[in-house]
C-alpha positions as CSV (number, residue, x, y, z in Angstrom):
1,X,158.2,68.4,188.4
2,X,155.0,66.8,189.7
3,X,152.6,69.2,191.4
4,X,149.9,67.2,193.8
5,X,147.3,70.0,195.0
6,X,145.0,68.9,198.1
7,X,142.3,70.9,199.7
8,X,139.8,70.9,202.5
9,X,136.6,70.3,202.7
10,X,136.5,73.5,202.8
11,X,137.4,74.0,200.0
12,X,136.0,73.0,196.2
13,X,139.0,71.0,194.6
14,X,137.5,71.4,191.1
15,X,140.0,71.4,188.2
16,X,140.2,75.4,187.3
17,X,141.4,75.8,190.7
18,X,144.3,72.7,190.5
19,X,145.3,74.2,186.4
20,X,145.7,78.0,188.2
21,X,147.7,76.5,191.0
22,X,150.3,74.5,188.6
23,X,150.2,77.5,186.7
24,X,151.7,79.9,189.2
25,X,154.0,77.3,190.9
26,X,155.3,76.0,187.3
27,X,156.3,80.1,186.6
28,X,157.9,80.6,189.6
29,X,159.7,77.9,190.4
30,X,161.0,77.6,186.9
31,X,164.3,77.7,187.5
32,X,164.2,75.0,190.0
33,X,162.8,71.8,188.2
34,X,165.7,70.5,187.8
35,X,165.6,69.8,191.9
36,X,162.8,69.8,192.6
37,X,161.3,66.4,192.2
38,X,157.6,66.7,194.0
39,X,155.5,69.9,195.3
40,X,152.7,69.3,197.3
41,X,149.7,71.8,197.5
42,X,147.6,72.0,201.0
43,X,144.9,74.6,200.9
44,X,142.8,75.2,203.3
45,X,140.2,77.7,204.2
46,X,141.4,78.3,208.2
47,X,138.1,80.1,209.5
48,X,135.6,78.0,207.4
49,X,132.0,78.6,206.7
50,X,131.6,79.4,210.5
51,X,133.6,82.0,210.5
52,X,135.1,85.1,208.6
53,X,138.3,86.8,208.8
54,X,140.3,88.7,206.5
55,X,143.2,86.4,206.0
56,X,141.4,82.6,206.6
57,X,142.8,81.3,203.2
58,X,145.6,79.2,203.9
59,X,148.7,77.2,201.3
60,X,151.3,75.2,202.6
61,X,153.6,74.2,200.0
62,X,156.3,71.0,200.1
63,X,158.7,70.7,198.0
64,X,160.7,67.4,197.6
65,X,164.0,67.6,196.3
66,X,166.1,65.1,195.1
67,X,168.8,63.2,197.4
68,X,167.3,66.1,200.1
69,X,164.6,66.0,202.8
70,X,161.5,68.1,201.9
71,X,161.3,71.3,203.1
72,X,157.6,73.3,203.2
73,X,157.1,76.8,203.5
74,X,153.1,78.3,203.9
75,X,151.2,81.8,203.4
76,X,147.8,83.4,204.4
77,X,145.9,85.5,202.9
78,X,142.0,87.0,201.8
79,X,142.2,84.6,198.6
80,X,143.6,81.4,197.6
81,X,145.6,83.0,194.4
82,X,147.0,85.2,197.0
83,X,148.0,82.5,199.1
84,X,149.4,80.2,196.5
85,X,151.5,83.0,195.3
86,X,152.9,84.1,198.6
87,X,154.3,80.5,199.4
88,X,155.0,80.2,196.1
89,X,157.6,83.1,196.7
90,X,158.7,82.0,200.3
91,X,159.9,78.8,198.4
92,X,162.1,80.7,196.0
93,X,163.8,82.4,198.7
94,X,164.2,78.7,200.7
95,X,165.8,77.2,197.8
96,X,167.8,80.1,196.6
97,X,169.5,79.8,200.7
98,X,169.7,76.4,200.6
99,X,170.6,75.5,197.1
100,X,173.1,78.4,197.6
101,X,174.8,76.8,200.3
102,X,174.8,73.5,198.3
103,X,176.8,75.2,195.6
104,X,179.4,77.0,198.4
105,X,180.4,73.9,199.5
């Protein structure tokens, strides 16, 4: 499973950040590497540097399956980790529905 993690400019994309996002997207979507060809990371900081609020971090997550379209999923939250995770989680529950109705048929 190839993770691709992109972020604002916003954002600092240095390589602690990219290793802890790989990190909790390889642990929990374990179970699904075997479909899932692709994730793509988008993190973004929504409010900026102009602006504060208490949920402004931002992580949409794509997964690319193979032989299927890709199907995202995104979460907010104070921090990135938070974020990440939250999406992260989202996507279990997307694939567990769809990859459930995959085996049902």
């Amino acid at each position: 499973m190839q993770i691709q993690v992109n972020t604002d400019k916003n954002i600092s994309g240095h390589e602690a950040l990219a290793q802890s996002v790989e990190t909790t997207l390889n642990h929990t979507l374990a179970r699904f590497t075997d479909h899932i060809t692709r994730l793509e990371v988008h993190l973004s900081d929504e409010n900026s540097t102009s602006k504060s609020g208490p949920v402004d971090k931002r992580c949409l997550l794509e997964a690319r399956l193979a032989g299927r379209q890709p199907t995202s999923v995104s979460d907010q939250s104070t921090t990135i980790d938070q974020a990440v995770s939250g999406a992260a989680h989202k996507m279990v529950r997307l694939l567990e529905s769809e990859l459930g109705k995959l085996d049902n048929h």
